[in-house]
C-alpha positions as CSV (number, residue, x, y, z in Angstrom):
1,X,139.4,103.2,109.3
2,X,137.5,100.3,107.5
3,X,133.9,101.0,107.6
4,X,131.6,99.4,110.0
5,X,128.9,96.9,109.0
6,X,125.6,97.8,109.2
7,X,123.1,96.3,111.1
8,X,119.8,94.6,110.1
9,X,116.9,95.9,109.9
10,X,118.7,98.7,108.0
11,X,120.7,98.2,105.1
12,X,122.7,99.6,102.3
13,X,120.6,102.2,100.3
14,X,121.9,100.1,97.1
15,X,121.9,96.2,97.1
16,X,119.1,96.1,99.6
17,X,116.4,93.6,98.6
18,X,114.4,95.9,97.2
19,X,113.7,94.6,93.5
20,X,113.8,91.1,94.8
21,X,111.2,92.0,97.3
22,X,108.8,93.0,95.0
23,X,109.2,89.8,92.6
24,X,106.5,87.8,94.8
25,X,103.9,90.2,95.7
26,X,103.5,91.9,92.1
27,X,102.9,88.2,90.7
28,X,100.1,87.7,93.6
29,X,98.9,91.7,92.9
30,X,98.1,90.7,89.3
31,X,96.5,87.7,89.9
32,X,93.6,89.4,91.6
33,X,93.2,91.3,88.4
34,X,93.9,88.2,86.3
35,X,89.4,87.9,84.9
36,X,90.0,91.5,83.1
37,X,90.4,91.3,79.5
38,X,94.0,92.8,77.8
39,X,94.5,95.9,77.7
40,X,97.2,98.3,76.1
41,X,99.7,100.0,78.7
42,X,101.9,103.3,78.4
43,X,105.0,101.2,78.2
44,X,103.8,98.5,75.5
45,X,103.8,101.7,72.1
46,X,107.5,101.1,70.3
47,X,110.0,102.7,71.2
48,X,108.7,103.7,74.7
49,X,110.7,101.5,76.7
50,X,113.8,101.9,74.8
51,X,113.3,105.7,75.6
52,X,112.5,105.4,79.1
53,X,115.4,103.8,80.5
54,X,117.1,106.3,78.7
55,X,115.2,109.1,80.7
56,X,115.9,107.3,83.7
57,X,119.1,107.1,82.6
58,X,119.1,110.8,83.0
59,X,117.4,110.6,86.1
60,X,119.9,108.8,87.5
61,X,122.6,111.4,86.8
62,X,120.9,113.8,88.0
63,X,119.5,112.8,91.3
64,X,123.8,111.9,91.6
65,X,123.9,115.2,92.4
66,X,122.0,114.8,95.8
67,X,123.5,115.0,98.9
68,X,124.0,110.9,100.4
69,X,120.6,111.2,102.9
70,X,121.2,107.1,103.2
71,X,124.4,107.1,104.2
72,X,125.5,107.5,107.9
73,X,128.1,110.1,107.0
74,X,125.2,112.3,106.4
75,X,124.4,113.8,109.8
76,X,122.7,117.4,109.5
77,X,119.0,117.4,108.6
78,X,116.3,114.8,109.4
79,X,116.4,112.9,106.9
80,X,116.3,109.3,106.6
81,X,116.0,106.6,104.5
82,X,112.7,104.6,103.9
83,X,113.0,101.1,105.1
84,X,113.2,98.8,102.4
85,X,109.7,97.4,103.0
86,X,108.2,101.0,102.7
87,X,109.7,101.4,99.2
88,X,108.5,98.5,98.1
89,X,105.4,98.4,99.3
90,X,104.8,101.9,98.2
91,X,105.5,101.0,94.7
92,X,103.4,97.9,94.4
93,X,100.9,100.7,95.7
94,X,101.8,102.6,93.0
95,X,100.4,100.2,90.4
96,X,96.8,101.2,91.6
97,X,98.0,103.9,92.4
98,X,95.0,104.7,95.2
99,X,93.4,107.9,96.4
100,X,92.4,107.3,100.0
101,X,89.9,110.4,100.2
102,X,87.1,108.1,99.9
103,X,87.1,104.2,99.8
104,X,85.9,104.4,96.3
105,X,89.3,105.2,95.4
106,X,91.0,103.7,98.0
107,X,89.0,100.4,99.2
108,X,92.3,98.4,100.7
109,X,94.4,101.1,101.3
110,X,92.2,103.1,103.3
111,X,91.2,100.2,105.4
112,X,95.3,100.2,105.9
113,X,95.5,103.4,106.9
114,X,93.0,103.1,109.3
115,X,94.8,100.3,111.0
116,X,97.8,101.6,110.8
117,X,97.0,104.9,112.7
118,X,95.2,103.0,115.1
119,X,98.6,101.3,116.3
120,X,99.7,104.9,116.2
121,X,97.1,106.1,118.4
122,X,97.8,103.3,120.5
123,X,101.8,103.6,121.0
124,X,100.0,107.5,123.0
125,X,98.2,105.2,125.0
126,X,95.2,106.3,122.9
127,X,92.2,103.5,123.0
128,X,89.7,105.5,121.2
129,X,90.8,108.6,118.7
130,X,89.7,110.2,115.7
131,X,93.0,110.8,113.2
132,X,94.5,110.2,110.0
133,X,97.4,110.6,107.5
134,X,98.2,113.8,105.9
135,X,100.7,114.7,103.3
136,X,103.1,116.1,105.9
137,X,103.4,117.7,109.3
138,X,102.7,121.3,108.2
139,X,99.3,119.9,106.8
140,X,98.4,118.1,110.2
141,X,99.4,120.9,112.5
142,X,96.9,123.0,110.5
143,X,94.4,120.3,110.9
144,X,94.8,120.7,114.3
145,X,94.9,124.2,115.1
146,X,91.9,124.5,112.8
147,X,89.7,122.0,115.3
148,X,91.4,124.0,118.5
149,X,90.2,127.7,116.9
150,X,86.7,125.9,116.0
151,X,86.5,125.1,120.2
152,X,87.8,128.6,120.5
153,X,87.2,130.7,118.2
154,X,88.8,133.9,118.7
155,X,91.4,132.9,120.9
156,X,95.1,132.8,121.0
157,X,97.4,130.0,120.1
158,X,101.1,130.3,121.8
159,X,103.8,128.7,121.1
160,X,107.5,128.7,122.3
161,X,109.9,130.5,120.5
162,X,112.0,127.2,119.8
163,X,108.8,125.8,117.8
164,X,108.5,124.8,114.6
165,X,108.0,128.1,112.6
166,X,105.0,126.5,110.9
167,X,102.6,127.3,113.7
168,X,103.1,131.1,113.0
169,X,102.4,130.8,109.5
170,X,99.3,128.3,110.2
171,X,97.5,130.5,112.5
172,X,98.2,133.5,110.2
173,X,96.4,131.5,107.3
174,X,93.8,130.6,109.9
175,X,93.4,134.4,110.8
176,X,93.8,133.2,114.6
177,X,95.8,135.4,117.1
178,X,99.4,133.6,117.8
179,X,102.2,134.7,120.3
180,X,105.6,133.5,120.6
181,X,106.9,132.6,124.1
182,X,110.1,132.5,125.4
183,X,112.5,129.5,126.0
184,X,114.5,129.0,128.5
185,X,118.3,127.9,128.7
186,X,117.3,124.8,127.4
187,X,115.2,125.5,124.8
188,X,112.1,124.5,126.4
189,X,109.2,126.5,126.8
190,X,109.5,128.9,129.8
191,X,106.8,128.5,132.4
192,X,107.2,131.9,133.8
193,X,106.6,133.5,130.4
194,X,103.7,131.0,128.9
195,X,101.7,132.0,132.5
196,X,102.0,135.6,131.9
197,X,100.1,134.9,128.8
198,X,97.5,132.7,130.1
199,X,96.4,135.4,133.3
200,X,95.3,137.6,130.0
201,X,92.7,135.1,130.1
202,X,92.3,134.8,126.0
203,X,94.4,132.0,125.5
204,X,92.9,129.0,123.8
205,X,95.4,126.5,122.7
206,X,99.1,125.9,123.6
207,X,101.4,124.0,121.3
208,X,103.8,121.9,123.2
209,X,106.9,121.1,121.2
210,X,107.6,117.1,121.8
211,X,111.3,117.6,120.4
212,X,111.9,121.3,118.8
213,X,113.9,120.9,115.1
214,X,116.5,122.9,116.1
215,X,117.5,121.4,119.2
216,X,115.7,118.4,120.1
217,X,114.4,120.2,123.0
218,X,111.3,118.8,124.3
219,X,108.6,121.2,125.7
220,X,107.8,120.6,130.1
221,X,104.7,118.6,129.5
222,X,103.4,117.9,133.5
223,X,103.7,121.1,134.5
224,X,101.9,122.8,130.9
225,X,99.5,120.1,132.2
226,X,98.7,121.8,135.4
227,X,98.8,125.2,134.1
228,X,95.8,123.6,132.0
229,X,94.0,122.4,135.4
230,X,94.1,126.6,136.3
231,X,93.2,128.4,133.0
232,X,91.2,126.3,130.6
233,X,92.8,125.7,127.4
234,X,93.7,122.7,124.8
235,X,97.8,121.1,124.8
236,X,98.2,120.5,120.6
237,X,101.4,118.6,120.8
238,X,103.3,118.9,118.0
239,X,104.8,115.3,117.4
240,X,106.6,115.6,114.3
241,X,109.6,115.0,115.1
242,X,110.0,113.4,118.4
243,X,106.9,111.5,118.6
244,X,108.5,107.9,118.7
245,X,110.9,108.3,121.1
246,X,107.5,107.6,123.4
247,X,108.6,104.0,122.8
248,X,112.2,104.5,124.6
249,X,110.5,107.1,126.8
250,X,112.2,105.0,130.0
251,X,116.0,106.0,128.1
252,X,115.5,109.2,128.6
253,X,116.6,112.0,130.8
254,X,114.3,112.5,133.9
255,X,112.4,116.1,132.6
256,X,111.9,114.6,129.1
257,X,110.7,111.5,130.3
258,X,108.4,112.5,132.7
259,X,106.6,114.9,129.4
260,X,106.6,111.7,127.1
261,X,105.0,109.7,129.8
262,X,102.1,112.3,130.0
263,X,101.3,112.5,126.4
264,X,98.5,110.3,126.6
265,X,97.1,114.0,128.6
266,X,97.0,115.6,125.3
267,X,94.0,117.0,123.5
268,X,95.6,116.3,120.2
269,X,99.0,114.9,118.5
270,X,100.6,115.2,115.3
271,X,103.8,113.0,114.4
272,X,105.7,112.4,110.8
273,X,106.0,108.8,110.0
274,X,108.6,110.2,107.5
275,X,111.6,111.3,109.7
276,X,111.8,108.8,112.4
277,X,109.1,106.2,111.0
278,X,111.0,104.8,107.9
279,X,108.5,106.1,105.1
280,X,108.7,107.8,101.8
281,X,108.1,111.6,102.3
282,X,104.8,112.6,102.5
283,X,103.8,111.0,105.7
284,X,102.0,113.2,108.6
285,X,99.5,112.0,110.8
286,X,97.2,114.0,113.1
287,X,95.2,112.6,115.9
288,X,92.7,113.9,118.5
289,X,91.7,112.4,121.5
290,X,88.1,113.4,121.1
291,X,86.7,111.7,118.4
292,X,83.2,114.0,118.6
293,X,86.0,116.8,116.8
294,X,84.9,114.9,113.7
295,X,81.3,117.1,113.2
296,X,83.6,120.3,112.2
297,X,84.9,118.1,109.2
298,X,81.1,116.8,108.0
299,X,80.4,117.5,104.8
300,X,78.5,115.6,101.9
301,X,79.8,114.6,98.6
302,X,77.0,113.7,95.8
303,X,79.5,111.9,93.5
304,X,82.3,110.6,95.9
305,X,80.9,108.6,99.0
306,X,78.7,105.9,97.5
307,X,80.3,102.7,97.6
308,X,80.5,102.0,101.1
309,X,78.4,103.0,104.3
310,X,82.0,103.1,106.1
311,X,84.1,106.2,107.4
312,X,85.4,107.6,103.9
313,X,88.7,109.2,105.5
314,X,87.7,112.4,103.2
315,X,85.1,112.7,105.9
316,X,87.7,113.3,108.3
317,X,90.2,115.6,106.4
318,X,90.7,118.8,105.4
319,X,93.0,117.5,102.4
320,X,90.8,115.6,99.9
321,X,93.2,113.7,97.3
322,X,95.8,111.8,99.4
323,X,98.1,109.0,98.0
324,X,97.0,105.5,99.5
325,X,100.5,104.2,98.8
326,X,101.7,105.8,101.9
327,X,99.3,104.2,104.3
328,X,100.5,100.8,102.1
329,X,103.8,101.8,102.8
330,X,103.3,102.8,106.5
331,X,101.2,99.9,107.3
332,X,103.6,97.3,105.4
333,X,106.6,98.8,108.0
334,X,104.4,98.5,110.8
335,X,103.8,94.9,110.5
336,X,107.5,93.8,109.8
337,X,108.5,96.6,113.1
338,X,105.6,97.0,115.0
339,X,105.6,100.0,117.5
340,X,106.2,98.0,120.9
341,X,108.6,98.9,123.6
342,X,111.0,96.3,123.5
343,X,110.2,95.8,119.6
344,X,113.5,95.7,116.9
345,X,112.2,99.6,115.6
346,X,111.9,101.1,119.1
347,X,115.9,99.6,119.7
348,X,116.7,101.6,116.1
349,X,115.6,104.3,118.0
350,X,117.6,103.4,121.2
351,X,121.2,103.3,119.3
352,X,120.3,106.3,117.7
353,X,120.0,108.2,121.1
354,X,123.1,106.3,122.2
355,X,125.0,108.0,119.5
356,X,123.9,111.5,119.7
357,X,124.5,111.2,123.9
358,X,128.0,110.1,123.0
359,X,128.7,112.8,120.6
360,X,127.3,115.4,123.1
361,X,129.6,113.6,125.5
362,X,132.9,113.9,123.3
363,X,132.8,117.4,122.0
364,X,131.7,118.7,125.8
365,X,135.0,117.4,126.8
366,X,137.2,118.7,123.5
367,X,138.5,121.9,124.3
368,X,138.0,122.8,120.5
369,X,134.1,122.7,120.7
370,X,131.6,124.1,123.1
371,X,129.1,121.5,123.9
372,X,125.3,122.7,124.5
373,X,125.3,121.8,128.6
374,X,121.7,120.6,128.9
375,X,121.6,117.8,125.9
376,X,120.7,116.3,123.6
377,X,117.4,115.4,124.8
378,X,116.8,113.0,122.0
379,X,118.9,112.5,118.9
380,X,120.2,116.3,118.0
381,X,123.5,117.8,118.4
382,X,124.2,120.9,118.9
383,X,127.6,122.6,119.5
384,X,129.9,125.8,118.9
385,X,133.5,126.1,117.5
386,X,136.2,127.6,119.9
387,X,136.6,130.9,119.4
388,X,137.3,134.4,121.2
389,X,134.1,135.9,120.2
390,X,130.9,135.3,118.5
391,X,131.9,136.3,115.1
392,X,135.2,134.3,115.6
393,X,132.7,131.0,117.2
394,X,130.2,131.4,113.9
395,X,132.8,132.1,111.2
396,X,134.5,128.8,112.6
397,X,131.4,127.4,112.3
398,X,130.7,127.8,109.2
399,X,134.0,126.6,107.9
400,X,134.1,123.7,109.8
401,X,130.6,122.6,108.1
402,X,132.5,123.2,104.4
403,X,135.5,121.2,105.5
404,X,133.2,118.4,106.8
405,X,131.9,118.0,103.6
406,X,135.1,117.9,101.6
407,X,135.6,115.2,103.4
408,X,131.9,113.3,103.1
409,X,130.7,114.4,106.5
410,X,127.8,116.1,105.9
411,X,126.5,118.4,108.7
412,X,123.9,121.4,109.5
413,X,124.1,125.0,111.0
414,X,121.7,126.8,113.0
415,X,121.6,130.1,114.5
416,X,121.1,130.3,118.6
417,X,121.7,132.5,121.1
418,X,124.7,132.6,122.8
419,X,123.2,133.0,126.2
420,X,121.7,128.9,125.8
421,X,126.0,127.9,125.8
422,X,127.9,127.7,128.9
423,X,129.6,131.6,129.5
424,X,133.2,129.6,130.1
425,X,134.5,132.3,128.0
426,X,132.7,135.0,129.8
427,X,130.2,135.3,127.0
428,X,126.7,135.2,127.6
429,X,124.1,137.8,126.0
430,X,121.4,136.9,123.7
431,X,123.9,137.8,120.2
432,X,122.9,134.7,117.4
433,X,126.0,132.6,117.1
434,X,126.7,130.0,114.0
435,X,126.7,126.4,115.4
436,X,127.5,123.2,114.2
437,X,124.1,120.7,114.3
438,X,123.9,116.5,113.5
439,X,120.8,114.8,113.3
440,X,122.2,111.3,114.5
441,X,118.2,109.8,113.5
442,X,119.7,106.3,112.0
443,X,120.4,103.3,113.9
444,X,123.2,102.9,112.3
445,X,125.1,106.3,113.6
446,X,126.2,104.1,116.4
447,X,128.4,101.7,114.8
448,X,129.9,104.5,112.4
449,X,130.4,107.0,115.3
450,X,134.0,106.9,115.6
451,X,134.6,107.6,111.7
452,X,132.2,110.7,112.4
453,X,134.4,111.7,114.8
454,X,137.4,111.2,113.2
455,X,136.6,113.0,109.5
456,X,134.9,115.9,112.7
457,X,138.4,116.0,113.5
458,X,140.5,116.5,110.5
459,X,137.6,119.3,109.6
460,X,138.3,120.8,112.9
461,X,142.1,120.7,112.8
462,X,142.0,121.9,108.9
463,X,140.0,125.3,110.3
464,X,142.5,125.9,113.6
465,X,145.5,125.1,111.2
466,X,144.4,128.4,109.1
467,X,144.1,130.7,112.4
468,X,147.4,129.4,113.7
């Protein structure tokens, strides 16, 4: 099957305009530094240059040995390629090299940032927020949760046992009580169990899951909303994941729709520009709705805030040094792909739903696969191997993701229970089965769904050929 072409704004990892885009804008960069007097660089001593391209060289042969994350044949975890425009902003960045903890190392780039969360704040419907970039989700869930147990000190944070496993380990470092609740079929947060724990009456936050890692489930948003009106607490919504798909909120199923609609609801948000947002890893951003939250971050600095009598974003963060080439890099992307609705970025998310729907779609109706019955909710996968038991299902599994791979089809695992698949085989207690997982996250998924399928397949067939 030839391969299919890929479609702008998206292309090839290698012979993008990458170097060329860069030609321009480093020329205009150095102008505005054109009054300082020579100076000696790194790269100007002999024999420096000569030895580093041969380091890079060896760079190059090494980082060979990484899996193909650009290519659309690699479909387990979420991860994704920066948009051209993101690496090459990022780099001219890197020339300066900024620190956007306070606008003394960070003048422009800070004032980027700023803007560029803004739109963020706005795609939530969010007018007025206080928020900011982190180095990563982790970081800006801890953020968060540290504001909630500073509004509530004492009390408990729950989360759904389909959560990020993060929010455990956060509120342990915090010291602040956690509990796991239980999902249902789907994945989602269970209602039933999440208001047992709120009549105990100690409860202070809930974490409501906007697209779980494993599944792509995405937590019941209205109703967690009325529980709220009842017992008094704060919604954290963790965002990391699934937070953009608030631009194609109108493509989605009914229940999932109806939660990305009410996000605007939230207390606070957190979302990774670098899974579905095109930029270099690390890129978090946490937001609250409340921007008086900010007095639990004041603090002075006698040697770092004195330049300007404007927000320093260390003022704001628990994280002081923070690279300013990612809010170059995130604002840069933001102005070629703005986050609108009907916008080119919000359409890469579109085809990526389309393919993940079709997927689900084919291996529900391929007697060699068990196809999770409720999804996917946005772009994950999920899905058994035939088999006459669970150890038969998970050892299929498991040799199904090697064969894949063998033939440049790369894929993930994850362990569920067995209960969440349909019992067509007459199996459904809560045992961990081995499934098969694809993150289908790029735009480009769509046109190469059929070779997916096919290499899927010949994986498939290889296994059952060994059984027969």
């Amino acid at each position: 099957m030839a391969s299919p072409t890929r479609p702008d704004p998206f292309p090839d990892a290698f012979g993008d305009p990458f170097l060329d885009l860069l030609q321009g804008p480093l020329a205009t960069l150095a102008a505005a530094f054109v009054d300082l007097p020579p100076c000696i660089q790194p790269m100007d001593h002999a024999g420096q240059r000569t030895s580093a391209s041969a380091v890079l060289d060896e760079v190059a042969v090494r980082m060979g040995g990484e899996f193909p994350y650009f290519h659309p044949l690699y479909a387990g975890q979420m991860l994704k390629p920066p948009h051209p425009v993101a690496r090459a902003a990022y780099a001219m960045a890197m020339v300066l090299n900024p620190n956007n903890h306070a606008r003394d190392g960070g003048r422009a780039s800070s004032e980027m940032e700023v803007e560029a969360v803004a739109e963020i704040a706005r795609m939530f419907g969010w007018s007025t927020h206080l928020g900011h970039l982190t180095s990563g989700g982790t970081f800006a869930n801890l953020e968060a949760l540290w504001v909630a147990g500073q509004l509530a000190p004492g009390k408990r944070i729950l989360a759904s046992e389909q959560a990020h496993y993060t929010h455990k380990r956060i509120s342990a470092v915090l010291q602040m009580p956690f509990t796991t609740v239980a999902a249902d079929a789907a994945g989602r947060m269970d209602l039933n169990a999440l208001e047992d724990e709120l009549r105990r009456g100690d409860v202070g936050t809930v974490v409501v899951t906007m697209g779980t890692t494993g599944l792509g489930a995405v937590d019941p948003l209205p109703q967690i909303l009325a529980l709220r009106g009842r017992y008094g607490f704060r919604i954290h919504l963790d965002a990391a994941y699934g937070g953009y798909f608030r631009l194609i909120a109108d493509q989605l199923e009914a229940p999932a729709r109806a939660s990305y609609e009410r996000m605007d609801q939230a207390d606070s948000i957190v979302m990774d520009p670098h899974k579905h947002g095109l930029q270099p890893y690390g890129c978090g951003c946490v937001l609250f709705r409340d921007p008086a939250v900010g007095k639990f971050y004041k603090h002075d600095s006698p040697y770092t805030y004195f330049t300007s009598d404007q927000l320093h974003l260390g003022e704001i963060s628990l994280e002081c040094s923070r690279a300013g080439a990612s809010a170059v890099a995130l604002w840069a992307t933001q102005r070629l792909l703005p986050l609108a609705v009907d916008g080119e970025f919000a359409r890469g998310l579109a085809a990526s739903r389309r393919a993940a729907v079709e997927l689900g779609r084919r291996i529900r109706e391929d007697e060699r696969f068990a196809g999770f019955p409720t999804g996917p909710e946005l772009d994950i996968v999920v899905w058994q191997a035939c088999g006459n038991s669970v150890e038969q299902k998970s050892a299929r599994a498991q040799r199904i993701f090697d064969a894949s791979a063998t033939l440049n089809l790369h894929l993930a695992l994850v362990q569920l229970p067995e209960a969440m698949f349909s019992i067509r085989d007459g199996l459904a207690s809560q045992t961990s089965v081995t499934c098969l997982r694809s993150v289908l996250m790029k735009p480009e998924h769509e046109n190469w769904l059929e070779e997916i399928w096919g290499r899927l397949g010949s994986a498939t067939e290889t296994v059952l050929d060994l059984d027969r």
